[in-house]
N, C-alpha and C positions, 0 to 999 in steps of 0.2 A: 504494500500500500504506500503511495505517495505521501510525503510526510510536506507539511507548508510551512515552509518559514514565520516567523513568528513577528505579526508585525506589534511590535513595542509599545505604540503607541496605543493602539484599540486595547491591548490586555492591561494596560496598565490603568487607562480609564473605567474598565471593568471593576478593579481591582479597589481603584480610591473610591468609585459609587455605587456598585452595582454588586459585588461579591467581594469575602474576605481571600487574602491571598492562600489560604488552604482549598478553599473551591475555584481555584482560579487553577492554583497548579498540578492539582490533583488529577488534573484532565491533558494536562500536557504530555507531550512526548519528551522522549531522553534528551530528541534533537533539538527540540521548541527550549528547552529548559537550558541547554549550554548555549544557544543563544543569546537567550534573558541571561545568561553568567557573561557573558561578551560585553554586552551594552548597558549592565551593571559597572564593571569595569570602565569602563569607557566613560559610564556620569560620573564615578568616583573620583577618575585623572583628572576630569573637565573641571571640575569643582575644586580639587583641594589643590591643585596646581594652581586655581586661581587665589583662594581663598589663606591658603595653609590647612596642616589637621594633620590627624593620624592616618597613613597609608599602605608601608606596607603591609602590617597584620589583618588591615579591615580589606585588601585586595588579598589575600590569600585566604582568607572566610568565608567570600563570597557563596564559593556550592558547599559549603556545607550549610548556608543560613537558606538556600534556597533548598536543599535538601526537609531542614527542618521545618519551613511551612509545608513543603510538598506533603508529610506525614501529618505533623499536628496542625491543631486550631489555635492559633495566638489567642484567639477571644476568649478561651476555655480552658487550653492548657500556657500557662505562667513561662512568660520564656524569661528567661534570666543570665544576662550577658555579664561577666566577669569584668570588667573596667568597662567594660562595654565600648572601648574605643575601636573595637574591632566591628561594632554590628550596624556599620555605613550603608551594607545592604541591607538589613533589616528595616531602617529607615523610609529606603528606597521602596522597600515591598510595602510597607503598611501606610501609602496614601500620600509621602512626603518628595516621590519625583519632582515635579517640577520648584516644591520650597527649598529642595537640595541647595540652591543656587545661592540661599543665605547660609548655609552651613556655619558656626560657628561666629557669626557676623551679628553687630548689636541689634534687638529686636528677632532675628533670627533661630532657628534653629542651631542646637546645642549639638557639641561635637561628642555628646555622652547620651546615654539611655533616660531619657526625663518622664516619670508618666505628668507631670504637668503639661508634656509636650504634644502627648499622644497616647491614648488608653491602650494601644500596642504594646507599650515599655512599663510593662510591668513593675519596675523599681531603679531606682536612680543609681549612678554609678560611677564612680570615677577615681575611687582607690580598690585597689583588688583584692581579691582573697575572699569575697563575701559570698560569693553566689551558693558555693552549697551549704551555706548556714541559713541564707534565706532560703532555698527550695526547700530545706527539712521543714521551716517554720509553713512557709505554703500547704505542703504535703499534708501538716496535721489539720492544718485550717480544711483540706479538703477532706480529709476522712472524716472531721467532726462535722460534715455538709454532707456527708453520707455521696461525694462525686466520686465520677468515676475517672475523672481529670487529672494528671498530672505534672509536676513542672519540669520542664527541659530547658539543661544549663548549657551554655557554652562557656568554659575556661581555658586560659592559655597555659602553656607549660610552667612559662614563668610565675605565677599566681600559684601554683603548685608547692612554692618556697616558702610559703608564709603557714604560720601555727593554725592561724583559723579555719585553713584548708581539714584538716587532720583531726580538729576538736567537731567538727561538722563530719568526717567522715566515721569517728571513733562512733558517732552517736546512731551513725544512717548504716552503719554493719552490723549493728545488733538491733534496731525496730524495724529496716527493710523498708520503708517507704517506697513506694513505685516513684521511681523516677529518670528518667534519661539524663545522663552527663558525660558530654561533649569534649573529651580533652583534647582541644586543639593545638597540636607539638608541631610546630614552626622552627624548633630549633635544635630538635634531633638531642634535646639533652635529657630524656627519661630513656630513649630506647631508639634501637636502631632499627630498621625494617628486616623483617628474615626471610623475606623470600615468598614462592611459592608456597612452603608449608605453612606458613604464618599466615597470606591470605587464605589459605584453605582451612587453616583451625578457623579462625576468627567468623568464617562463614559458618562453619558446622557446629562453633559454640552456641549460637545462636537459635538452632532449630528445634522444632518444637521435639524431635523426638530423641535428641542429644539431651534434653531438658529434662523426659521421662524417666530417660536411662539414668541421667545420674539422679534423680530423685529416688528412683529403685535399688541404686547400688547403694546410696546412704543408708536408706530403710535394711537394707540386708545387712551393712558391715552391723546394726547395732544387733542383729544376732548370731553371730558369729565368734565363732575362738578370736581369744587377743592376740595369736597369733597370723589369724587369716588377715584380721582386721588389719594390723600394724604392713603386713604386709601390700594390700591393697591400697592402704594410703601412700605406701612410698611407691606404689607406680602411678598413681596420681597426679603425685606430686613430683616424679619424673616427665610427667608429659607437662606441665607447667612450664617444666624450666625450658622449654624450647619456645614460650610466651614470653612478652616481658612482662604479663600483668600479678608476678605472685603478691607484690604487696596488695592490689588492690583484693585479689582473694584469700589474702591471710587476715583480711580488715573485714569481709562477712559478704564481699560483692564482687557481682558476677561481671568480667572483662570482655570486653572483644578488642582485637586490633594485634596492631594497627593494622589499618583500611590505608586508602590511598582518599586524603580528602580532596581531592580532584577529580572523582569520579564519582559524578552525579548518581548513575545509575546503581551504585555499589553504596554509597550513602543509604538512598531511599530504601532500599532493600534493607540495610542492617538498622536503620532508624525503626524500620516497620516491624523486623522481628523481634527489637528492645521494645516497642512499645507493645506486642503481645504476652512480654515475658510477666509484666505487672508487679515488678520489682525494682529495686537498684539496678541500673548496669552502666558500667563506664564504657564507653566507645572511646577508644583512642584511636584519632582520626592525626593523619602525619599532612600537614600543608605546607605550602613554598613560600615563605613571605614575600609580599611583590608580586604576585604570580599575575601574570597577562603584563605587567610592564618591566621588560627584561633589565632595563636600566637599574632597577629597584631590586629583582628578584635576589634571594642569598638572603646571609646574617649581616646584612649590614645596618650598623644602630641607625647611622644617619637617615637612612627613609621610614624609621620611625614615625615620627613624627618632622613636622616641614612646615617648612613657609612657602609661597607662593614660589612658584618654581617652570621653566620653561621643559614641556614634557617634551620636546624633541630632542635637547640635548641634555635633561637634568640638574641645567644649571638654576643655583638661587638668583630670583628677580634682584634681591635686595640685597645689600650689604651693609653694614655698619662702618663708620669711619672709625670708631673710637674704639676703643677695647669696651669688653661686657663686665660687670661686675664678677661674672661670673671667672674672668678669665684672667682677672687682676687678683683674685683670692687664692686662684692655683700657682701662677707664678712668686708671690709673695709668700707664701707657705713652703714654695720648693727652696725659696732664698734660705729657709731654716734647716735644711736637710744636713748637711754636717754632722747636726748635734743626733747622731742612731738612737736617741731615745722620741727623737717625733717619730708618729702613729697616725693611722688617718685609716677612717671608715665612710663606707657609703651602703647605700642601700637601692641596688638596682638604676642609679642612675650615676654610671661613673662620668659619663660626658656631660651630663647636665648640671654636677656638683663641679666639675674641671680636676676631678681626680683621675680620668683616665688615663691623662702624662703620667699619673705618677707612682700609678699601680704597672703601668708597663716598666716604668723604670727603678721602680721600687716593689717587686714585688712579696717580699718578704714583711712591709713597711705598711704595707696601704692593700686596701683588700674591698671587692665590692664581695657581701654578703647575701646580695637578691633579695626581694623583696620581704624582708625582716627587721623592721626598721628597730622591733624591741629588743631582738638579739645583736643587734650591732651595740644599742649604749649600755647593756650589760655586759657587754665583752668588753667595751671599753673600760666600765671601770673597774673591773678588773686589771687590767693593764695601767689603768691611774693610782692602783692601789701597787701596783709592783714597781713604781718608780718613772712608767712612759709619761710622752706627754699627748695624748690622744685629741686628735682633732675628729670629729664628728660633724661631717658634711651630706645635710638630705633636708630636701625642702620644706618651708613650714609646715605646710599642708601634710606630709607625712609622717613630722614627726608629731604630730597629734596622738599617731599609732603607737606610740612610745611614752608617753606620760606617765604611767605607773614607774616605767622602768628609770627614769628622770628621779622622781620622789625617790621611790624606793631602793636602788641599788645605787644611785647618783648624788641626788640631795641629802639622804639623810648621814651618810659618812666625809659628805662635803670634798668628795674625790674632786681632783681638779681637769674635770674632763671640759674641751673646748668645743662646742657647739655651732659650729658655723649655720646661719639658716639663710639658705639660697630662697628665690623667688617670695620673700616678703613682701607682703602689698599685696596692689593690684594685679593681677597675673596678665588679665586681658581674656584671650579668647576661649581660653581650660574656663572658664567661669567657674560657677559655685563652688563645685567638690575641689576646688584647688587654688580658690584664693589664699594668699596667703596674712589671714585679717589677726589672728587668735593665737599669736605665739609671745606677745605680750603679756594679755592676760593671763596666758595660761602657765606661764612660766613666773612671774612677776610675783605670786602667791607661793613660790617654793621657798625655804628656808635655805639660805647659806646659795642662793641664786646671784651672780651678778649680773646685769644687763647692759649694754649699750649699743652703740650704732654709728656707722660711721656716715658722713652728709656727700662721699663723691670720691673715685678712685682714687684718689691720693691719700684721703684718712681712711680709707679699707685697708691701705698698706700699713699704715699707723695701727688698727684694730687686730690686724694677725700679729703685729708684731707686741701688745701688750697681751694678748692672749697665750702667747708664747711665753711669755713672761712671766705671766701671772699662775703660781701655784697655789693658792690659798685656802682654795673654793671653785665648783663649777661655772664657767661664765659662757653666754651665750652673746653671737652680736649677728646683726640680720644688715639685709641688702637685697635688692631689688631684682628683678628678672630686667632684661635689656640694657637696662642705664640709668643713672642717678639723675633726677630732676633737676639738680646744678650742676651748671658746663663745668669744664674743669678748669682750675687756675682763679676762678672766682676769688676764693680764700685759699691762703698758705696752707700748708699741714701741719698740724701740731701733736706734739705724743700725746696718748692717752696717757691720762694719770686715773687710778681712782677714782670717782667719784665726784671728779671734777668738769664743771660744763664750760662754755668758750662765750665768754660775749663776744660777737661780731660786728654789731653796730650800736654805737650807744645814742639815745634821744630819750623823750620825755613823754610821760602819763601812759601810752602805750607798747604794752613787752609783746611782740611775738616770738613765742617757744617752738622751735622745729624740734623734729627728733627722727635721728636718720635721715632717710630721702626727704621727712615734711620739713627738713632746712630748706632743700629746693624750691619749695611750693613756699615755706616762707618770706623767703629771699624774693622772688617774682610777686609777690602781696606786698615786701617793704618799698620795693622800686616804685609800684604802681602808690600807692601812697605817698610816697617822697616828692612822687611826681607832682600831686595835689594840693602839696605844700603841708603834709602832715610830718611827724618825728618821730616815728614808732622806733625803738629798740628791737635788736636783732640776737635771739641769744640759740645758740648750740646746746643743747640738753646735753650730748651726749652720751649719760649717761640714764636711766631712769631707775638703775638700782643699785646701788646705791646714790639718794638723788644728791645733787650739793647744796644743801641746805646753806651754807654761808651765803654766796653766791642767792640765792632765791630767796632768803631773809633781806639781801640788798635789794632785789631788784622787783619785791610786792611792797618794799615800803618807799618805792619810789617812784612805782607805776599803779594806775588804777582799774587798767584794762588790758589781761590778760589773752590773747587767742593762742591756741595750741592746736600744733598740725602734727602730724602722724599718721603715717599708713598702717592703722588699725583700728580695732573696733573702738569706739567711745566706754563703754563700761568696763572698768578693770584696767583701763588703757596709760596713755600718757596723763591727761587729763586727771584723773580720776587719781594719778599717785603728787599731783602739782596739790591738788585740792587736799588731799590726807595731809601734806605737809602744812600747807596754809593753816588746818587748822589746830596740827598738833603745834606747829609755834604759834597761833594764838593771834596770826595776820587778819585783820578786817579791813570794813572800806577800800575792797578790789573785788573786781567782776570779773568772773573766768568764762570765757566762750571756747567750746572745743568746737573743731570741725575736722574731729574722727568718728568716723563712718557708726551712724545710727544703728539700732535695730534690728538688722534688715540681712537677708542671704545677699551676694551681689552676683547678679546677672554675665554671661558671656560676652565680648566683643571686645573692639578694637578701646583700645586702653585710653583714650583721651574722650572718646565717647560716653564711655561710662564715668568719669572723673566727671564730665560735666552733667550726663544725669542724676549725680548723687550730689550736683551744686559744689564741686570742688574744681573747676575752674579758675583762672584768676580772675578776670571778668567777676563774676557770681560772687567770690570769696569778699572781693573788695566793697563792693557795695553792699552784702549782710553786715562787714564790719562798720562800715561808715554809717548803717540806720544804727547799729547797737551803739554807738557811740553818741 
């Protein structure tokens, strides 16, 4: 029979009006369906070559997300995407073709799984390791609803790293929840492929009457001599080992794989026999990161995630003239290298923190750990306790994952571990799950905690080189993703001391407090003021824990109007430790205005866009000052 090409456009408007994409694909052919996988790819490149996002994991997903509605019903059965930066098609399938085009863009569609976005997206997503804790939670929601429904995950290899993976699997090998989970191994680091015999278990694990038989041999060893018995388990567990799945069925659940997740046809198949089995079963599906754009395809971190980029040659649109914070933190750390007692950890992002240099050239020294952010700062202080000097590099937003391990193995013996925290602030386009708003707060309440910040590469070189220094107590100091709000050269460098903050500009009745990048945003609020013929003071916090109270006992009893900038949240924030000192020294007759960041989750896009929806602009900032005044 003639098979028809599949024209794109009629099925897709089927799809967004007329049917869900389980009865949409459910009627397709193998060939209609690697099609729809072509032209999938093809809006993916069109899109985040324009836009930036994450690429090659979400173009190496593709058929197996097209696999997964081809068997389930997203409306019925709970799909649950592990960071979810991979499920670009999934997007595409449930009604968002043509909004594609805003992808990660302000006002737009989010480059993560939102169900704010779409009743499709199940649960929100953007740090890993959670999916199969939330489909257990699903699973009992649906048993106590008496459905017959159940959730299907997809995870990457790497999310495989982290504890929460294991405390979610320890629980789902002894109550057996029906559930399908998707290990999508893009980098060949749990298991290799074994061939013909591997795809031929992996088929025949699966069938219903491989299912009976071992149901029947179970039933028999438990009457049988301890001698048959012992014996039949170890040919069992001989044929295992020619699998790689023993841990997952030493943990109480049933394996398949690996499968080849490029093949549509061999998916839908082993998806359809997991979903007869009405149990646990891990699919390990093996994908090419990149796949359909060869420029991308392989382990390379760089097509990770991208910025706008020209897909004919792979070159970036954009370039920076300056150095990145990020890039000025690694080379000023390595200036410390000498002394074999510096240490340095990351957690799954060795190019994002700018440790990669120096785990390639230090490898004994510097160690990326994978996605375990609370096993890196307990191994560090560990090594703070044996005499190292441990720097700890991984972004705010992450190491939120790590706060017990902070209090508890860090803070309370006052190990002197150095906490570097990358992409502080506004992040931009990663919106919610990864701004980096709450590393203030939420450090700021530890005991034997010090905090600071430096306002612009040249005092970043200043802040590693007093963390280097300083043994006393754990201290942490933060910095921005792209580039600090003041150019450089602006102001000289000066060492961190202790607890000591920098007036910049001195004038009369009003003080603007920066802290970190908010000296930038302050300094462009003094200019714009100066201009109008005002005299605000210009003062560097630098530090906000220990504050300097000399210095801030000067300058509330000689100002009346206080504004305070910071890329962080307003409660527990900068503000909020200005206002505890004011009043434990017993300062009156001053008004404090913060304008850090309210209430509120913040939204994805382009970074200056959102600064001016949240009224942090210079424009906006200036004229709220000049009514409160």
């Amino acid at each position: 029979m003639e098979v028809k090409t599949l024209d794109v456009g009629n099925f897709l408007a089927h799809i967004d009006k007329q049917e869900s994409p389980f009865e949409r694909l459910s009627k397709c052919s193998p060939t209609q369906l690697k099609e729809l996988a072509a032209n999938i790819r093809h809006r993916i490149l069109e899109v985040v070559s324009s836009n930036g996002g994450h690429l090659s994991s979400t173009l190496g997903a593709v058929d197996l997300i097209i696999g997964m509605h081809s068997v389930f019903d997203a409306s019925t059965n709970p799909f649950i995407f592990d960071v979810s930066h991979q499920a670009y098609a999934h997007k595409l399938l449930t009604g968002r073709w043509n909004d594609f085009s805003s992808l990660r863009q302000f006002g737009g569609l989010s480059g993560f799984c939102n169900p704010k976005e779409s009743p499709s997206d199940y649960f929100i997503a953007g740090h890993s390791s959670t999916s199969i804790s939330l489909a257990i939670g699903a699973a009992k929601a649906l048993a106590l609803k008496k459905s017959a429904s159940m959730p299907v995950v997809m995870i990457g290899d790497g999310s495989m790293s982290a504890g929460l993976v294991y405390e979610a699997l320890n629980e789902l090998g002894d109550k057996k929840y029906p559930m399908v989970i998707i290990l999508n191994d893009n980098k060949m680091s749990i298991s290799k492929p074994i061939g013909a015999i591997s795809n031929y278990l992996s088929q025949i694990l699966t069938t219903s009457i491989y299912q009976k038989i071992r149901d029947r041999i179970k039933k028999a060893l438990t009457k049988m001599p301890d001698s048959a018995t012992y014996l039949a388990k170890r040919f069992e567990e001989s044929l295992k080992l020619i699998t790689p799945g023993i841990l997952f069925e030493e943990l109480g659940l049933d394996y398949v794989g690996p499968i080849d997740g490029h093949n549509i046809e061999l998916i839908i198949a082993t998806l359809q026999k997991a979903k007869e089995m009405r149990k646990p079963v891990i699919i390990h599906a093996q994908t090419l990161k990149g796949k359909g754009y060869e420029i991308a395809e392989g382990r390379f971190e760089h097509w990770h995630g991208v910025g706008p980029f020209d897909v004919s040659t792979g070159s970036a649109l954009k370039s920076s003239a300056s150095q990145s914070p990020t890039a000025v933190f690694s080379k000023s750390l390595e200036s410390y290298l000498a002394d074999e007692s510096v240490v340095g950890v990351t957690a799954a992002m060795p190019s994002g923190t700018g440790l990669d240099r120096l785990i390639e050239k230090y490898p004994q020294r510097f160690w990326d750990v994978a996605i375990c952010e609370a096993h890196a700062v307990t191994s560090m202080a560990a090594m703070a306790k044996e005499g190292f000097k441990p720097f700890v590099a991984i972004y705010s937003t992450f190491l939120q994952r790590a706060y017990d391990q902070i209090i508890h193995d860090v803070g309370i013996l006052g190990l002197p571990v150095r906490f570097c925290i990358d992409r502080a602030g506004i992040v931009g386009e990663d919106g919610e799950t990864h701004q980096g708003l709450l590393d203030i707060a939420y450090l700021r309440s530890i005991p034997n905690m010090v905090l600071f910040a430096p306002r612009d590469n040249a005092s970043l070189q200043q802040a590693v080189a007093f963390a280097y220094h300083y043994n006393d107590s754990p201290c942490a100091f933060r910095y921005p993703r792209g580039s600090f709000a003041l150019e450089e050269g602006i102001f000289a460098p000066s060492e961190f001391k202790l607890g000591q903050a920098e007036m910049l500009k001195s004038g009369k009745k009003m003080l603007l407090v920066g802290y970190g990048n908010g000296v930038g945003r302050a300094y462009k609020v003094y200019q714009a003021l100066s201009a109008e013929g005002y005299e605000p003071s210009l003062l560097d916090l630098r530090f906000v824990k220990p504050l300097d109270k000399n210095m801030l006992n000067q300058a509330f009893k000689t100002h009346t109007h206080i504004c305070v900038f910071s890329d962080s949240y307003y409660m527990g924030g900068v503000a909020s430790a200005l206002l505890e000192c004011a009043a434990e020294e017993n300062i009156k007759d001053i008004q404090f205005k913060s304008f850090e960041i309210k209430d509120r989750f913040v939204s994805h896009g382009n970074t200056t866009l959102v600064e001016q929806s949240l009224g942090l602009d210079t424009a906006h900032l200036v004229n709220e000052i000049k009514e409160w005044i």
